[in-house]
Wavefront OBJ file of the C-alpha trace (Angstrom):
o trace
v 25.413 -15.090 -20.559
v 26.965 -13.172 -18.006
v 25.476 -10.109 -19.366
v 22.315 -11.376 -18.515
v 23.046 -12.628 -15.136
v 24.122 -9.245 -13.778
v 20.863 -7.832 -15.251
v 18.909 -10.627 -13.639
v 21.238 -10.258 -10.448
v 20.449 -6.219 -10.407
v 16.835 -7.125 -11.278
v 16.496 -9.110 -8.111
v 18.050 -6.719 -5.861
v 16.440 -3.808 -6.674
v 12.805 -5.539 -7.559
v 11.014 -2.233 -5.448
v 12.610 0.214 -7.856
v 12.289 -1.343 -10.894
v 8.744 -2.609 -10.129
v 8.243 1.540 -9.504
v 10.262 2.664 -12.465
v 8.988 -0.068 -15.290
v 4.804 1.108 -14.116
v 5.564 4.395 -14.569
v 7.582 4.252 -17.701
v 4.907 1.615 -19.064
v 1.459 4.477 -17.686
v 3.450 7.456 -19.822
v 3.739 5.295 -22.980
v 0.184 4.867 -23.130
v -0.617 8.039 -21.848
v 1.605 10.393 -24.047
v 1.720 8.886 -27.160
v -2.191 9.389 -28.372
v -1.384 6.326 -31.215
v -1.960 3.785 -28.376
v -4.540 5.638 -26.372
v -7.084 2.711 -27.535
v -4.925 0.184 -27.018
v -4.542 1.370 -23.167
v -7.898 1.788 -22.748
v -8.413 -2.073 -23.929
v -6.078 -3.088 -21.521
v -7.660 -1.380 -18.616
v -9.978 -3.512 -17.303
v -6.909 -6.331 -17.946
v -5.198 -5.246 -15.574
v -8.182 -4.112 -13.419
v -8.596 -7.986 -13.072
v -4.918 -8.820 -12.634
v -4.288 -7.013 -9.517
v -6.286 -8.507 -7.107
v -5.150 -12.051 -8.914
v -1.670 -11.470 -7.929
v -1.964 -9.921 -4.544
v -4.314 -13.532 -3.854
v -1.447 -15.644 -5.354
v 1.446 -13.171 -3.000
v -0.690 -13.897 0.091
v -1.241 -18.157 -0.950
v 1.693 -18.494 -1.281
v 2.961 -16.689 2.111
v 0.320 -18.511 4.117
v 1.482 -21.855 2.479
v 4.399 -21.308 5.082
v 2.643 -20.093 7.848
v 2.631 -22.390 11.096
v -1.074 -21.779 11.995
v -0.476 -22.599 15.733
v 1.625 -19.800 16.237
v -1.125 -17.067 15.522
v -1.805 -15.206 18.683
v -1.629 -11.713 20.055
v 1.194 -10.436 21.542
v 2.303 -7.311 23.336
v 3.876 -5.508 20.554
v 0.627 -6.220 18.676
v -1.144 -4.285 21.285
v 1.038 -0.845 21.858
v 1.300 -0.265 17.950
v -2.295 -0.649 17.839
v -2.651 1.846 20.680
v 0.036 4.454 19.071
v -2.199 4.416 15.874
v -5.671 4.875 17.962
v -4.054 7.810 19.923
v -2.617 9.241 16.609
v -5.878 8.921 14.884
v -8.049 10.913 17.624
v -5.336 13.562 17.778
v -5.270 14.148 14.298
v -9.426 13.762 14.046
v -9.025 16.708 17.300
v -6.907 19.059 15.273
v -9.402 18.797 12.298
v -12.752 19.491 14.223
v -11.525 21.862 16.352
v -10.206 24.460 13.554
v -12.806 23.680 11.638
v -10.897 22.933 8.441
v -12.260 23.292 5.148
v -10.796 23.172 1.615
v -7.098 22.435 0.855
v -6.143 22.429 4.419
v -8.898 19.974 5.161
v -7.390 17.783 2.488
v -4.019 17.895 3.488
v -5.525 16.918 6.538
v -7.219 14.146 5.082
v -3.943 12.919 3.291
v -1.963 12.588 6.839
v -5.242 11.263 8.453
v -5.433 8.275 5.649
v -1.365 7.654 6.354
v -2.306 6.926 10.060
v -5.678 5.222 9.524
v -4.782 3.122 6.997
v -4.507 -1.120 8.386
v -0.901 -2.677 7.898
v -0.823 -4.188 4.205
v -1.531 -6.853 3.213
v 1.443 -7.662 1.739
v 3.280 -6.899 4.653
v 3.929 -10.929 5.755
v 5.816 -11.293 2.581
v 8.520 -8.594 3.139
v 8.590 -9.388 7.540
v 9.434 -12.605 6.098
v 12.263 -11.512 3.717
v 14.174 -9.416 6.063
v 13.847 -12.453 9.193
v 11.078 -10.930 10.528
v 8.382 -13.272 12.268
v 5.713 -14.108 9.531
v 3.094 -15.418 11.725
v 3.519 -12.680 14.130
v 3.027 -10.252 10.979
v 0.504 -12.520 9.744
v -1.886 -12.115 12.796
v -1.355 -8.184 13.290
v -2.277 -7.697 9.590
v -6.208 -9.132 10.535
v -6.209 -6.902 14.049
v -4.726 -3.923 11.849
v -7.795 -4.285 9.228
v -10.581 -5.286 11.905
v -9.428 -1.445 13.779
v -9.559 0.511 10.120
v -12.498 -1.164 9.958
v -13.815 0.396 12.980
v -12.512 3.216 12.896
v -13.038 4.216 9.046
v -16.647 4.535 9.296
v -16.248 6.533 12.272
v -13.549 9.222 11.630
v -14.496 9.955 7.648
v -18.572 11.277 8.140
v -17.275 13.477 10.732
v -15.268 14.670 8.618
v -17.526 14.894 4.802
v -20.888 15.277 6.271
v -22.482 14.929 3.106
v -21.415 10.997 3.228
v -24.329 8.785 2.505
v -22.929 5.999 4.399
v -23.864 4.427 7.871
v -21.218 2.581 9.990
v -22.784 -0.388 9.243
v -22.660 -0.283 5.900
v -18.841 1.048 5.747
v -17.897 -1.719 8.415
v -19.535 -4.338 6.350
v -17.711 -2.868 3.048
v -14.303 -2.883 4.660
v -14.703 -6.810 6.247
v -15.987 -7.722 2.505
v -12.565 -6.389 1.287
v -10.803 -8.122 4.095
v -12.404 -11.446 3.502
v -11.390 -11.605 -0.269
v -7.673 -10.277 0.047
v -6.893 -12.042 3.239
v -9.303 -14.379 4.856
v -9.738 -16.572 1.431
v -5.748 -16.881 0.872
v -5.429 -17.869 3.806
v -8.095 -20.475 3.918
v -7.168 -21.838 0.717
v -3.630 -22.153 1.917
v -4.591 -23.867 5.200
v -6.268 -26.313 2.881
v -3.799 -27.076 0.589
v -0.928 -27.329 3.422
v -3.418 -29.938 5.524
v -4.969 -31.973 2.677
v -1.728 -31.959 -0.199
v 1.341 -31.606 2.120
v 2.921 -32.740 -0.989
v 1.644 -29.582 -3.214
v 2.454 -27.200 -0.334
v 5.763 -28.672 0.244
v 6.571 -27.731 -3.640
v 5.260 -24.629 -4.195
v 7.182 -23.106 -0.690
v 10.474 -24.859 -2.052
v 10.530 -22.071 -4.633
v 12.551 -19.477 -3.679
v 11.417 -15.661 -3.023
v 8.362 -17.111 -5.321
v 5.737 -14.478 -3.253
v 8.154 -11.404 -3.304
v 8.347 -11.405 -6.995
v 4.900 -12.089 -7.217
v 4.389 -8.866 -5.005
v 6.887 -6.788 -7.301
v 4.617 -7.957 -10.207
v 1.810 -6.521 -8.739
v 3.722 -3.055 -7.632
v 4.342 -2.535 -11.355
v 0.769 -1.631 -11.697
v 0.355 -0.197 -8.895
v 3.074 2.369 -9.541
v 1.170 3.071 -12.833
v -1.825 3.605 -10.893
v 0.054 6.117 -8.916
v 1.528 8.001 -12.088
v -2.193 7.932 -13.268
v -3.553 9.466 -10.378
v -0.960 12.312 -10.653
v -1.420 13.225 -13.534
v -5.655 13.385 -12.245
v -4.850 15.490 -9.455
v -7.478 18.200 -9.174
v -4.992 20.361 -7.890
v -2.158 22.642 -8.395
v 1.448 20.509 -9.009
v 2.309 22.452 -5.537
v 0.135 21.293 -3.697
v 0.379 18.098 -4.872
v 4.232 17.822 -3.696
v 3.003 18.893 -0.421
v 0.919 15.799 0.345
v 3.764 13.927 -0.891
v 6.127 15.442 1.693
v 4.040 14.947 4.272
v 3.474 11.187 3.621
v 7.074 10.632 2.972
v 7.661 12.611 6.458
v 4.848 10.571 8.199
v 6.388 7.379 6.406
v 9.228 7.911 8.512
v 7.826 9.277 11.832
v 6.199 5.896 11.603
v 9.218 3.937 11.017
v 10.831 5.375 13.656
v 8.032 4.830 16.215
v 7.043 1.451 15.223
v 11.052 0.009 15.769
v 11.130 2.024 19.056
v 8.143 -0.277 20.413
v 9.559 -3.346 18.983
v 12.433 -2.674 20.569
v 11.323 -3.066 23.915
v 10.416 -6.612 22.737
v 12.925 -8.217 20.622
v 10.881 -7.230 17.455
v 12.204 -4.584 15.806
v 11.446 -5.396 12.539
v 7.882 -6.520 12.636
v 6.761 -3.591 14.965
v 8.702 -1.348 11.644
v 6.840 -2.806 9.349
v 3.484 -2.921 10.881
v 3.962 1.096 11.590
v 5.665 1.907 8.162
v 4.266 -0.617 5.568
v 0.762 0.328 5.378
v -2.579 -0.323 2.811
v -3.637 2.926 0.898
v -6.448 1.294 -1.077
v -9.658 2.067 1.062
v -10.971 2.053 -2.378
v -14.396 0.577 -1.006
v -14.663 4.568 0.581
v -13.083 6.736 -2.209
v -16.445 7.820 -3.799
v -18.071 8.017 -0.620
v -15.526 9.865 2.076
v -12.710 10.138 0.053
v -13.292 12.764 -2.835
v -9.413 13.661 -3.249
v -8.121 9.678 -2.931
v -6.761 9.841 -5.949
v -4.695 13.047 -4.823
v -4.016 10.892 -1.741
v -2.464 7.426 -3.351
v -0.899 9.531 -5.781
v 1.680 10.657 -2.465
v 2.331 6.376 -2.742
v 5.180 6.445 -4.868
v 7.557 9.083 -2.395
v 6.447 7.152 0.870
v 7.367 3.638 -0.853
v 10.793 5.135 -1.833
v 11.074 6.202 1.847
v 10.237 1.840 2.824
v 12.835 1.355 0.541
v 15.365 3.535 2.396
v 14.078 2.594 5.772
v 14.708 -1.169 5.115
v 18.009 -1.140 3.676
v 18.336 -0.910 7.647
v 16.846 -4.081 8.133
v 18.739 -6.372 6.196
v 22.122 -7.282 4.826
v 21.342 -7.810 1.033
v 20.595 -4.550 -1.276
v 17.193 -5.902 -1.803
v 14.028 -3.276 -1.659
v 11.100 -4.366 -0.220
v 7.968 -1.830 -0.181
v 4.550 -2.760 -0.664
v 1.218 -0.553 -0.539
v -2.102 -2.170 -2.092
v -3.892 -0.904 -4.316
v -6.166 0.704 -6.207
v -7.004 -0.734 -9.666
v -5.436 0.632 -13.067
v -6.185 2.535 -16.333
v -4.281 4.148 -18.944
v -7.073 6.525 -20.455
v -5.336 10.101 -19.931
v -7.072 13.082 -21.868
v -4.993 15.310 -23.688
v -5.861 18.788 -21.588
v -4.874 16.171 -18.389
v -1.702 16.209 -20.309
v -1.155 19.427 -21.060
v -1.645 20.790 -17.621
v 0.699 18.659 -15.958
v 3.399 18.805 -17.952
v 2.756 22.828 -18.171
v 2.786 23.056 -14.249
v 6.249 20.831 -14.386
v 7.850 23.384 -16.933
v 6.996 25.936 -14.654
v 8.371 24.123 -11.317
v 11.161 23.757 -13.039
v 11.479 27.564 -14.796
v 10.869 28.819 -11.344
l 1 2 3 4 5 6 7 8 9 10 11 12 13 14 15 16 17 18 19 20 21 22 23 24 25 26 27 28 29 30 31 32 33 34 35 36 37 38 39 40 41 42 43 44 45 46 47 48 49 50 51 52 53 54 55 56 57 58 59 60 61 62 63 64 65 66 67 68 69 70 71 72 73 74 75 76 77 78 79 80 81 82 83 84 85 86 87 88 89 90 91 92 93 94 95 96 97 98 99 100 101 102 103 104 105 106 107 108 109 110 111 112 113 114 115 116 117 118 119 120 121 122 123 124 125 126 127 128 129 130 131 132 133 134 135 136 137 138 139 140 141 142 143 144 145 146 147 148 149 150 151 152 153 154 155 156 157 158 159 160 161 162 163 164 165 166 167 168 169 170 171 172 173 174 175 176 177 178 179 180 181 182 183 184 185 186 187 188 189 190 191 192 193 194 195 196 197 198 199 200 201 202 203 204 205 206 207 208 209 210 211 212 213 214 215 216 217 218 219 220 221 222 223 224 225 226 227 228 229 230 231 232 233 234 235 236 237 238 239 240 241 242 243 244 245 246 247 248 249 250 251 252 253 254 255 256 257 258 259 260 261 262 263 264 265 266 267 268 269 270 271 272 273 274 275 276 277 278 279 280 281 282 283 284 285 286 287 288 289 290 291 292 293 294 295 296 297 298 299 300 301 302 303 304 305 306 307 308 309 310 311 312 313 314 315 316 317 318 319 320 321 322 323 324 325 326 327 328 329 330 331 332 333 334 335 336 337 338 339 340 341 342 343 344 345 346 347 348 349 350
């Protein structure tokens, strides 16, 4: 019995690396061993499904707590938001004016979807478990989608002009996907709170229920990530690159983001609103985003670097790290296979 408690006990203070660790371990299973390549390929569009079902459940259950009067603008809200805008048009400035093209262009893209990319959704759950304000989290989350929703279908057909895609179109997209991760939570919640006080009251008694909830649904997404790794179109090389650079960016972010809160008593929301961001943009991939697999596959390194950055932000050892989502699958072909793991053996002989 105690056994088990210090595994549970470990377990819950180290749910971001575990989450991380279990998806990947659970991807190259079904990727490696060609016995249960059916079997993964069955449980594809299971998990497919199961994502967006437990970010909706994270985010219910978050709202359930939420004190509705106290969503409002305020300052800090407004200078993050500016930081990112300015960011963005330097960035977009750097890659019209050389004229990028090829690999640079798509590092380019990499550190230009780091920047663009709207606070996650998630990010109310883990403001909440380090004392951060939740409803002040809560109501930059919607202003952080509604400007990557601006700003999306502006930036990426500059950049691919081959993208069939008008701004309407791409702004419409991008609210859909807001609507049905955050807007219907939320409503639901509202609901439930005002109509069956009694309901709400039980399912907020349950402790840290919506941050294990969340870790459920990094699992896949960290097998996502090892899937779209092993799908990188390009060299293993370059491939670490992009990762540096997000992990870098991850904490240039950080930094900035506590630097603003700061001047306002917020510290830890302003972090998280900078650092803790949404990689999905999955509504885009086919359209502006030809490498986005390349991209999220850089998600893994920057959520280590959340983890690192928050052990500042709290007393316990917990890890808290969130970045939606793309959806799963375990097919992997066998050349895939062999090319990664040759490139690795030659890192490594190197």
């Amino acid at each position: 019995m105690e056994k088990e408690n210090r595994i549970l006990q470990f377990v819950k203070n180290w749910t971001l690396p575990v989450s991380i660790f279990t998806g990947i371990a659970a991807y190259l299973v079904f990727a490696l061993i060609p016995a249960l390549d059916a079997a993964g390929t069955a449980m594809a569009p299971f998990f497919d499904a199961m994502l967006p079902v437990f970010m909706f459940c994270v985010l219910f259950v978050t709202f359930c707590k939420v004190d509705y009067r106290k969503l409002r603008p305020v300052w800090w809200h407004l200078w993050v938001s500016v930081f990112q805008v300015l960011t963005i048009a330097l960035v977009m400035a750097f890659i019209m004016g050389l004229h990028l093209s090829g690999l640079p262009l798509v590092l380019a893209e990499a550190v230009l979807t780091c920047i663009i990319a709207p606070c996650a959704s998630a990010a109310p759950v883990v403001t909440q478990k380090i004392g951060g304000d939740l409803e002040q989290m809560t109501t930059f989350t919607f202003l952080s989608n509604f400007i990557t929703a601006l700003l999306v279908p502006v930036c990426f057909p500059l950049i691919d002009k081959a993208a069939d895609m008008t701004f309407l179109t791409a702004f419409a997209a991008i609210l859909n996907r807001v609507f049905s991760v955050l807007v219907m939570p939320m409503v639901l919640a509202y609901i439930v709170k005002h109509a069956t006080p009694g309901l709400c009251r039980r399912i907020t008694e349950v402790k840290d229920l919506s941050y294990y909830l969340w870790g459920c649904s990094l699992l896949i997404v960290s097998g996502t990530t090892m899937k779209n790794i092993f799908h990188a179109s390009c060299s293993l090389s370059f491939l670490l690159l992009i990762a540096f650079a997000s992990l870098m960016l991850c904490f240039v972010q950080f930094a900035v983001g506590r630097y603003i809160g700061r001047h306002f008593g917020q510290t830890e929301n302003a972090g998280q609103a900078m650092g803790a961001e949404e990689y999905g943009l999955r509504h885009l991939d086919s359209q502006h985003l030809p490498d986005a697999a390349l991209l999220r596959g850089t998600r893994l390194l920057h959520s280590l670097a959340e983890h690192h950055q928050q052990h500042r932000d709290m007393d316990l050892p917990q890890a808290e790290c969130f970045a939606l989502t793309p959806t799963t699958s375990f097919d992997l072909p066998c050349h895939r296979q062999e090319r990664f793991l040759t490139q690795v053996v030659g890192t490594f002989r190197k």
